[in-house]
N, C-alpha and C positions, 0 to 999 in steps of 0.2 A: 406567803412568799412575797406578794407586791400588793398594792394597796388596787387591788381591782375586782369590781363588784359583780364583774360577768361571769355568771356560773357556768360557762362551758368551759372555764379554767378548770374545774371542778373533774378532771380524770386522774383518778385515783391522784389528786396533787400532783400528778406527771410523776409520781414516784421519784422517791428520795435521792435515786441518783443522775436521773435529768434534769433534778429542781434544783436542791439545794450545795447539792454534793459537784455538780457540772458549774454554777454561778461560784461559788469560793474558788474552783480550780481557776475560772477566769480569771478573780480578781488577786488570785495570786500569781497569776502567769504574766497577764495581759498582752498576750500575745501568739496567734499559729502562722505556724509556717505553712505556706497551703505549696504545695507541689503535684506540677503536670509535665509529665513526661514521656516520652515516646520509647525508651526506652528502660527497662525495668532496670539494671544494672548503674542507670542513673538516677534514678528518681532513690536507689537503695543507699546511694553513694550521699545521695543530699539529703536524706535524712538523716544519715549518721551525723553528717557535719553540724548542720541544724542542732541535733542533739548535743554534741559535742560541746557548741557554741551557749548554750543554757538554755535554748526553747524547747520546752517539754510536750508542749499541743502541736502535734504534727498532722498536717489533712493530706493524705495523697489521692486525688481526683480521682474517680471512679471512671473517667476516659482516660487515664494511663495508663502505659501498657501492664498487662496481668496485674491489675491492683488488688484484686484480692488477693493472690498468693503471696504479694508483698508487704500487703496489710498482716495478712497471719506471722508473716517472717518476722518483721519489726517488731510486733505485738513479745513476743519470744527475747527479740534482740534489746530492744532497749523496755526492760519491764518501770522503769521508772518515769515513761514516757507517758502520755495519752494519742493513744493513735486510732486517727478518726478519715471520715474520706465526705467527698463533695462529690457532685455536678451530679448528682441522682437526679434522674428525669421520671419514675418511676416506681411502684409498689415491689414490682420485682426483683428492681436493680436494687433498693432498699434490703428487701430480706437476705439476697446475694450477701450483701455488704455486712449484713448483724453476723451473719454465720459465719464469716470467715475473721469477725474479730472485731469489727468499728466499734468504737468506744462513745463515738459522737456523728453526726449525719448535719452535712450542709447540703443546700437544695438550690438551685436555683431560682425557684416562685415557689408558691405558695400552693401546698396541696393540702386540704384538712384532711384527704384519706390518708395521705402518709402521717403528716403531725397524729392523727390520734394514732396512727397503729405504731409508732414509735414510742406516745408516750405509753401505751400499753403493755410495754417491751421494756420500761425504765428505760430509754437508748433517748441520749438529748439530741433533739431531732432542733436544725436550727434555718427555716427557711429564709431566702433571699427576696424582700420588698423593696420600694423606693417611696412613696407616696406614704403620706401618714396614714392613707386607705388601706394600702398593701399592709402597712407596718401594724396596726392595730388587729387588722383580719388575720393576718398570720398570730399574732399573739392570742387573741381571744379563741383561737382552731387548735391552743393547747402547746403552739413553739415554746423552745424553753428558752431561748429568746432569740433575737431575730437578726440579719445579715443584712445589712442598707447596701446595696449594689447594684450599678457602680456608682461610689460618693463621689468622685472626683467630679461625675458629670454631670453635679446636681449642687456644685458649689463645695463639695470636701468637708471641710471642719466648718465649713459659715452653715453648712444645710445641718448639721449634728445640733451646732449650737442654736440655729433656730427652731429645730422640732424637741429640743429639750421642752419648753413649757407646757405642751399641752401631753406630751409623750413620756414625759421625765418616769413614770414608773415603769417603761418596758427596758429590758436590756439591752443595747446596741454593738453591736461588732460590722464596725465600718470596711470596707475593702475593695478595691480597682480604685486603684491613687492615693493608699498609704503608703510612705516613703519611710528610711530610716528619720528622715528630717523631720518629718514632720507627725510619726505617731504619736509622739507626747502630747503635742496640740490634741488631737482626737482624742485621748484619754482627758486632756484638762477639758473638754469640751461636753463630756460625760457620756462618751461609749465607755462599757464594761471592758474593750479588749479592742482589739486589731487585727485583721489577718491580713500579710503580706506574698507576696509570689517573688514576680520577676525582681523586684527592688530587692529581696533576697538573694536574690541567684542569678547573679549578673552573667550573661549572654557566654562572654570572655572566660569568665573561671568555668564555668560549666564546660565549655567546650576542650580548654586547657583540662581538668579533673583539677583544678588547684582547691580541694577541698578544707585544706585550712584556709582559703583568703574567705572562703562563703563560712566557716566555723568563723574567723572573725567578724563577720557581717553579724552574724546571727549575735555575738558575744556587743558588740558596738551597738545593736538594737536592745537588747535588755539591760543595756548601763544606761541609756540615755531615758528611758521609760521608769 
């Protein structure tokens, strides 16, 4: 899959659909909408828009309200989707999240008990580092690739562009201080993708429900990418 000579990559290749089959959705997408929400009826509201709008990779945080039941819904409602969830802090909240439907798992640090038991699972399990230490240990622990968070606070697209050279075979999905403005940078810079939140789902139309101004959001971020 990448040009990396440490065999703990070596679980079962993370199986075909966290390995291969999860990296081509990226680089056809290049981009999730990551949504947190306190209320289920909104978080359900802004992923239809999202969808609506052409982002296919949808993540709704595992601290929103009822996100599994909403994960199962979506999963149903938009089948042409991939609907995945984040802020897992645990082994438990993990298998919660495979059973009620997650397609993909973002983490916030780095657990090799969960990265292998996901890749065991085929389930692209993709945890959150910032150091080239974090970034390397989560990849070699079997991530199918890894979540640099937060970039903004580490230089943005300057910190991507300079852990390219020694990092350039792992896959990166940059996120806290991607903008509609400036994801293409982060893709020219060589993250595989981007995930977006509030710059999504500006404060204003959420509160309003003006769910086509956030379907053009979403529609104006994948014309520009």
């Amino acid at each position: 899959m990448h040009n990396n000579h440490n065999n703990s990559r070596n679980l079962g290749e993370i199986g075909e659909m966290s390995g291969q089959l999860w990296l081509s959705k990226l680089q056809q997408h290049r981009a999730i909408a990551v949504i947190r929400a306190s209320d289920m009826s909104l978080a359900y509201q802004m992923a239809l828009a999202v969808a609506s709008g052409g982002i296919q990779l949808i993540e709704i945080t595992w601290n929103s309200d009822r996100s599994a039941e909403l994960i199962a819904q979506l999963r149903i409602e938009l089948p042409n989707s991939m609907i995945g969830t984040g802020t897992l802090l645990n082994l438990p909240q993990m298998q919660t999240a495979i059973e009620s439907g997650a397609q993909f798992l973002f983490t916030p640090h780095v657990d090799p008990v969960m990265i292998q038991a996901a890749a065991k699972l085929n389930v692209p399990i993709i945890p959150g580092a910032l150091s080239p230490t974090e970034i390397v240990n989560a990849w070699t622990s079997g991530a199918s690739c890894v979540k640099v968070f937060p970039v903004e606070a580490v230089g943005g697209v300057n910190y991507i562009k300079s852990i390219q050279g020694p990092l350039g075979n792992i896959p990166l999905i940059p996120t806290g201080g991607v903008t509609l403005e400036n994801a293409k940078e982060f893709l020219q810079a060589g993250a595989i993708a981007v995930g977006l939140s509030s710059q999504l789902f500006p404060k204003e139309f959420v509160e309003a429900g003006d769910w086509q101004a956030i379907a053009q959001q979403a529609k104006t971020l994948m014309e520009k990418i």
